[in-house]
C-alpha positions as CSV (number, residue, x, y, z in Angstrom):
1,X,41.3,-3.4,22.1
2,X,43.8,-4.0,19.8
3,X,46.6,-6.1,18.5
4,X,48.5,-8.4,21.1
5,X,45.8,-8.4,23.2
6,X,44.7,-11.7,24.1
7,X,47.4,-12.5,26.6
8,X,47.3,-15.5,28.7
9,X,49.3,-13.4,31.7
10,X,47.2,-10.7,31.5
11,X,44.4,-12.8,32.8
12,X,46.8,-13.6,35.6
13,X,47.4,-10.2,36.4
14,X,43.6,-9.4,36.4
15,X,43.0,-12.4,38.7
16,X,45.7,-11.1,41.5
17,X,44.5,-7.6,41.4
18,X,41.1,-9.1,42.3
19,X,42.1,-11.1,45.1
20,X,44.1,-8.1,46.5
21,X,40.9,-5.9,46.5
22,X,38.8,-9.0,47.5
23,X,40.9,-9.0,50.7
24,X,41.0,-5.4,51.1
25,X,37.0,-5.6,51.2
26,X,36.6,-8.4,53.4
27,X,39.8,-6.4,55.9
28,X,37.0,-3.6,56.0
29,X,34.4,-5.5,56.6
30,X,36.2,-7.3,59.4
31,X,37.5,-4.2,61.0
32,X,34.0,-2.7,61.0
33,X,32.3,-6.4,62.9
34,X,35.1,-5.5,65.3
35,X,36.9,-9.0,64.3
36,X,40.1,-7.4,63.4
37,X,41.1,-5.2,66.4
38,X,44.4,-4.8,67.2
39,X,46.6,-2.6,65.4
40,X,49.4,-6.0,64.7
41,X,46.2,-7.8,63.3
42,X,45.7,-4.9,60.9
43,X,49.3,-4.6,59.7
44,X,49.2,-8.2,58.8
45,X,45.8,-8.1,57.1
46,X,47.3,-5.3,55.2
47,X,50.9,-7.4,54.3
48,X,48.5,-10.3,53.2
49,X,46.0,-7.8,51.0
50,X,49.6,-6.8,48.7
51,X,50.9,-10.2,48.4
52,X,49.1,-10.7,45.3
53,X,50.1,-8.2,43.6
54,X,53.4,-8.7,44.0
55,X,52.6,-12.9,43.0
56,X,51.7,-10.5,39.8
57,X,55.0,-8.6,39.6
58,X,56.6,-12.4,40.0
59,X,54.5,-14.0,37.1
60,X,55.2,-11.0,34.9
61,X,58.9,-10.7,35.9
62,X,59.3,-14.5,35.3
63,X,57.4,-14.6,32.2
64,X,59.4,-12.3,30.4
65,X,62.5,-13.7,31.9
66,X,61.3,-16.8,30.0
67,X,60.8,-14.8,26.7
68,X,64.1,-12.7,26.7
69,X,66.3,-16.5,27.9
70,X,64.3,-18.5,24.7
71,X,65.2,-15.5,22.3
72,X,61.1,-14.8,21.6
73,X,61.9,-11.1,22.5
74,X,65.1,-9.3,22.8
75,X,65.7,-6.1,24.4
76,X,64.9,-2.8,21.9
77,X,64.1,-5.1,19.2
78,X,60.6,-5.8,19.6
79,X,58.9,-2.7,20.8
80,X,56.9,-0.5,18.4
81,X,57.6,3.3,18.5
82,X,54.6,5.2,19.7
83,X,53.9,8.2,18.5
Protein backbone atom coordinates (compact mmCIF):
# COMPACT_ATOMS: atom_id res chain seq x y z
CA UNK A 1 0.00 0.00 0.00
CA UNK A 2 2.79 1.97 0.27
CA UNK A 3 5.84 3.13 2.18
CA UNK A 4 5.76 2.70 6.15
CA UNK A 5 3.33 0.27 5.87
CA UNK A 6 4.21 -2.76 7.63
CA UNK A 7 3.56 -1.61 11.08
CA UNK A 8 3.67 -3.83 14.06
CA UNK A 9 0.75 -1.56 15.91
CA UNK A 10 -1.25 -1.46 13.09
CA UNK A 11 -1.83 -5.17 13.40
CA UNK A 12 -2.79 -4.27 17.00
CA UNK A 13 -5.20 -1.84 15.95
CA UNK A 14 -6.80 -4.37 13.44
CA UNK A 15 -6.96 -7.01 16.07
CA UNK A 16 -9.09 -4.60 18.67
CA UNK A 17 -11.41 -3.37 16.07
CA UNK A 18 -12.16 -7.05 15.50
CA UNK A 19 -12.85 -7.97 18.90
CA UNK A 20 -15.08 -4.87 19.26
CA UNK A 21 -17.29 -5.98 16.22
CA UNK A 22 -16.86 -9.71 17.36
CA UNK A 23 -18.70 -8.59 20.63
CA UNK A 24 -21.06 -6.42 18.99
CA UNK A 25 -22.14 -9.64 16.87
CA UNK A 26 -22.37 -12.02 19.54
CA UNK A 27 -24.50 -8.76 21.81
CA UNK A 28 -27.02 -9.26 18.73
CA UNK A 29 -27.11 -12.45 18.68
CA UNK A 30 -27.66 -12.64 22.42
CA UNK A 31 -30.29 -10.01 22.47
CA UNK A 32 -32.18 -11.87 19.68
CA UNK A 33 -31.97 -15.71 21.91
CA UNK A 34 -33.59 -13.43 24.52
CA UNK A 35 -30.18 -14.00 26.82
CA UNK A 36 -29.55 -10.42 27.12
CA UNK A 37 -32.81 -8.82 28.43
CA UNK A 38 -32.67 -6.17 30.58
CA UNK A 39 -31.99 -2.74 29.50
CA UNK A 40 -28.67 -2.54 32.48
CA UNK A 41 -27.45 -5.95 30.79
CA UNK A 42 -27.46 -4.16 27.45
CA UNK A 43 -25.71 -0.96 28.53
CA UNK A 44 -23.02 -3.10 29.87
CA UNK A 45 -22.72 -5.37 26.83
CA UNK A 46 -22.47 -2.19 25.02
CA UNK A 47 -19.48 -0.56 27.60
CA UNK A 48 -17.63 -3.92 27.12
CA UNK A 49 -18.13 -3.98 23.01
CA UNK A 50 -15.96 -0.22 23.06
CA UNK A 51 -13.36 -1.23 25.45
CA UNK A 52 -11.21 -2.39 22.81
CA UNK A 53 -11.10 0.21 20.96
CA UNK A 54 -10.18 2.37 23.35
CA UNK A 55 -7.26 -0.62 24.49
CA UNK A 56 -6.37 0.71 20.69
CA UNK A 57 -6.38 4.45 21.39
CA UNK A 58 -4.09 3.27 24.59
CA UNK A 59 -1.54 1.13 22.50
CA UNK A 60 -1.30 3.92 19.90
CA UNK A 61 -1.21 6.81 22.46
CA UNK A 62 1.53 4.83 24.37
CA UNK A 63 3.42 3.92 21.38
CA UNK A 64 4.06 7.19 20.15
CA UNK A 65 4.61 8.44 23.65
CA UNK A 66 7.48 5.96 23.37
CA UNK A 67 8.74 7.36 20.03
CA UNK A 68 8.43 11.12 20.76
CA UNK A 69 10.36 10.38 24.76
CA UNK A 70 13.36 8.11 22.79
CA UNK A 71 13.77 11.06 20.15
CA UNK A 72 12.70 8.41 16.99
CA UNK A 73 10.12 11.16 15.97
CA UNK A 74 9.75 14.66 17.00
CA UNK A 75 6.88 16.85 16.65
CA UNK A 76 6.65 18.66 12.82
CA UNK A 77 9.71 17.13 11.96
CA UNK A 78 8.91 13.89 10.63
CA UNK A 79 5.71 14.28 8.74
CA UNK A 80 5.64 14.48 4.97
CA UNK A 81 3.56 17.29 3.27
CA UNK A 82 0.71 15.93 1.36
CA UNK A 83 -0.37 17.48 -1.44
Amino acid sequence: MGEGTNSPILGALLACVAASIALVVLGFWLRRTGRLTTRRAALLWAILSIVPLFGAGALMFGKHSVQMASGEHKSGKDSSPVY
